[in-house]
LUMVOZA-339084 format. One record per residue (C-alpha): residue number from 1; residue in one letter; x, y, z. Coordinates in pm, whole numbers, plus 50000, padded with zeros to 5 digits. Layout:
residues N
(rec NUM A (X Y Z))
...
end
This chain:
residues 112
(rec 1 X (46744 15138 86029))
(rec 2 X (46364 15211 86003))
(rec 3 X (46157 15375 85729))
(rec 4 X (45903 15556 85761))
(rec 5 X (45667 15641 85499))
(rec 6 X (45329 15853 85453))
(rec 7 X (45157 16161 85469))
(rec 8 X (45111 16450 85766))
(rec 9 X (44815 16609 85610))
(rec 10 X (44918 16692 85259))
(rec 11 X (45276 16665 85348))
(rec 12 X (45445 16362 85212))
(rec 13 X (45644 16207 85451))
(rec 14 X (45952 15953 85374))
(rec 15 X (46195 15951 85694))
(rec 16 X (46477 15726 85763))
(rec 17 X (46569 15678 86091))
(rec 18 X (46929 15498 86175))
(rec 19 X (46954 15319 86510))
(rec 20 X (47251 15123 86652))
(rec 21 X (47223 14830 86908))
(rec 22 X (47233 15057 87230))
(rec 23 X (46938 15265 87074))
(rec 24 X (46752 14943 86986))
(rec 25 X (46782 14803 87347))
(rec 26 X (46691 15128 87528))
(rec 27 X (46332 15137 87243))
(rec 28 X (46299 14775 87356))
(rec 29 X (46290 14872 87720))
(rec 30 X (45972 15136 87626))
(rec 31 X (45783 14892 87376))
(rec 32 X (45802 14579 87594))
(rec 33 X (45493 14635 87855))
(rec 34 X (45259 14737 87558))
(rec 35 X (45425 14404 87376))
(rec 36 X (45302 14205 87652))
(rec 37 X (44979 14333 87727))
(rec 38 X (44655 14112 87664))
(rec 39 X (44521 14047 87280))
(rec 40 X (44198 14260 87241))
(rec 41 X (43934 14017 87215))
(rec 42 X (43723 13995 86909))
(rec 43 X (43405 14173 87081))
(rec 44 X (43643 14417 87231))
(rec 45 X (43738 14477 86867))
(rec 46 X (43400 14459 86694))
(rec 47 X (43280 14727 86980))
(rec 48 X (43559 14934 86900))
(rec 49 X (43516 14933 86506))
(rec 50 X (43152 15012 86535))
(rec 51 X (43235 15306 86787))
(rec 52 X (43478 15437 86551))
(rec 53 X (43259 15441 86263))
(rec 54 X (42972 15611 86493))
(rec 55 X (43234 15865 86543))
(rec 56 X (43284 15914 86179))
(rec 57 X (42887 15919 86092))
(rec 58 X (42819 16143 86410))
(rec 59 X (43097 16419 86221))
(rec 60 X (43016 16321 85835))
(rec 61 X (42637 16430 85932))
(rec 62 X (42730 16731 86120))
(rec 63 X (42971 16848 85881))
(rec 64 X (43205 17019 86061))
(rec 65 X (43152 17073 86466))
(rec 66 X (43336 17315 86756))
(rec 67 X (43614 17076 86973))
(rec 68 X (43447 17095 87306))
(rec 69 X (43093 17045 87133))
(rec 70 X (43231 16707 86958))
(rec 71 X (43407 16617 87305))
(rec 72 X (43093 16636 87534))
(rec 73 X (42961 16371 87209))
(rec 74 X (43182 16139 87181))
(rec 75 X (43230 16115 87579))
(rec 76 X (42845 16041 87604))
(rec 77 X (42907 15801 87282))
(rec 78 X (43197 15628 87423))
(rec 79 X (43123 15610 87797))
(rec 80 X (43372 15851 87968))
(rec 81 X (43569 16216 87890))
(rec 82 X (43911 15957 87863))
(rec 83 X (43782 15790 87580))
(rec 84 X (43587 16077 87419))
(rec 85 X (43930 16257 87397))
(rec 86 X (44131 15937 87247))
(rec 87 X (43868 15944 86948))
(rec 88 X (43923 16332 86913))
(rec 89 X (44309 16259 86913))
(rec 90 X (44249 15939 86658))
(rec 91 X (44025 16203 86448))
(rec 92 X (44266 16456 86417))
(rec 93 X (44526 16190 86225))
(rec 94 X (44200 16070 86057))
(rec 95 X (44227 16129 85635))
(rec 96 X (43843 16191 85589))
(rec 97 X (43867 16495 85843))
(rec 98 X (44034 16849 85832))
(rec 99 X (44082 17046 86173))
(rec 100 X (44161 17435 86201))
(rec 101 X (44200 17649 86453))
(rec 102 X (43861 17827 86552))
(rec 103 X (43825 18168 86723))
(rec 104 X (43777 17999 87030))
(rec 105 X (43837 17641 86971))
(rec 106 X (43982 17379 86680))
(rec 107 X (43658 17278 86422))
(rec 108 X (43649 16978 86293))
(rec 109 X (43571 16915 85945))
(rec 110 X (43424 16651 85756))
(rec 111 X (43643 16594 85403))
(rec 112 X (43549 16244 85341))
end
């Protein structure tokens, strides 16, 4: 069985999830490769902290910024469109920001 417990936007969330052995060994089979994979290393880390707070500072002085506007950013910021987009996906799940749907495109919102 697995818990899980926390909040989709202002939407408490408290799920419980039953699995029995078969289920268990067929989730093993998806989780093992990312189990295995290297240990960041603590620059890696660092690097990455200090990109995702430039992310945060880059919106929290904006205020609130158009999608495709924030993309072309935080692609320049982090090096390539890839990783621009995984900080606009980690944003969207991020507490300190609201998104809503724009005319044209989502706006992102600083809530701190």
């Amino acid at each position: 069985m697995v818990r899980i417990r926390g909040r989709v936007g202002d939407w408490p969330v408290d799920l419980t999830v039953e699995l029995d052995a078969q289920d268990w060994a067929q989730l093993a089979q998806h989780v093992a490769p990312a189990a295995t994979a290297a240990p960041v290393s603590g620059a890696a880390a660092v690097a990455s902290d200090a990109l995702w707070q430039t992310t945060l500072d880059l919106l929290q002085k904006a205020g609130q910024i158009e999608g495709p506007q924030l993309l072309v950013q935080l692609a320049a910021l982090a090096g390539s469109e890839a990783a621009g987009k995984r900080l606009l996906v980690r944003l969207r799940h991020c507490s300190q920001v609201r998104m809503e749907a724009g005319v044209d495109a989502p706006i992102y919102h600083w809530v701190g």
